[in-house]
C-alpha positions, 0 to 999 in steps of 0.5 A: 483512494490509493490502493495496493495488493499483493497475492491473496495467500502470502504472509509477506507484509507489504506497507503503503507509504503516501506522502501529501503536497505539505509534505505529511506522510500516512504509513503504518507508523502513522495512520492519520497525517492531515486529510490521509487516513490508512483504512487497514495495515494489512499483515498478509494473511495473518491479520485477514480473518474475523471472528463471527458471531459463533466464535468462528473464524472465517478468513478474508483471503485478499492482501490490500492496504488502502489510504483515503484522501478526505479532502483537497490539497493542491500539488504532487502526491508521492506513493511507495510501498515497503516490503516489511517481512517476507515470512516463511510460507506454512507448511504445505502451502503451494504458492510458486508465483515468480516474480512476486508483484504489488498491484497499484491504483490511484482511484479517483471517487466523484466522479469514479475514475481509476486514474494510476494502474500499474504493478510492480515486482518485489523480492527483498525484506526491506525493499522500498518500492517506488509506485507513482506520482501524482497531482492534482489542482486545487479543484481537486481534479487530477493532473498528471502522473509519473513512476519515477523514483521518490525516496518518501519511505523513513522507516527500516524493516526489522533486521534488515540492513537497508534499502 
């Protein structure tokens, strides 16, 4: 599993991008590429309530995008994050965390095994975010990893003028 998370009561709309070894990629712009799926587009704080039962909705405060990997393919795997929007705060929200981070993990399942933990600051709408590369062997078992830059990320926010 590969997880992001920024703070829990921002609006901002941060992407998770995973590009596999057969060069497939999992974002919003396509949930499901081979064995990757993304569980949730995460639109900050908009999208994280549900409705119950009454009719009432009840809020979810946590900001995360995860892709699942279902399977085994052999080789480097690319992760990068994509700041969407930053949306204006409501009014008589407090938040002032300075500077703005996404948090990362590269989770490893059977056995369980957090293998990638790092965090990285962001500022910018449209800003690509480099996270982690990783690999692993055709037994499925981790190999390495690194942060160095990848450029995996095809898709510009909405009015903004590039990366």
């Amino acid at each position: 599993m590969i997880i992001i998370e920024w703070p829990s009561m921002l609006v901002d709309d941060i992407d998770l991008w995973v590009k596999a070894p057969d060069g497939k990629t999992v974002s919003f712009v396509k949930k499901e590429a081979g064995l990757m799926n993304l569980e949730k587009d995460d639109l900050g704080i908009s999208n994280d309530f549900t409705i119950d039962e009454y009719g009432t909705r009840q809020y979810v405060y946590v900001n995360r995008e995860v892709v699942t990997i279902r399977g085994v393919l052999a080789g480097q795997y690319q992760i990068a994050a994509h700041v969407y929007a930053m949306k204006p705060k409501p009014d008589g929200y407090n938040y002032n965390e300075n500077p703005l981070m996404i948090k990362y993990k590269v989770i490893k399942v059977n056995p369980y095994r957090e293998v990638v933990i790092g965090e990285k600051e962001y500022s910018l709408r449209g800003q690509q975010i480099p996270l982690a590369n990783f690999w692993m062997d055709k037994d499925g078992k981790f190999v390495k990893y690194n942060t160095l830059d990848n450029n995996i990320i095809t898709r510009k926010s909405p009015g903004s003028s590039g990366f």
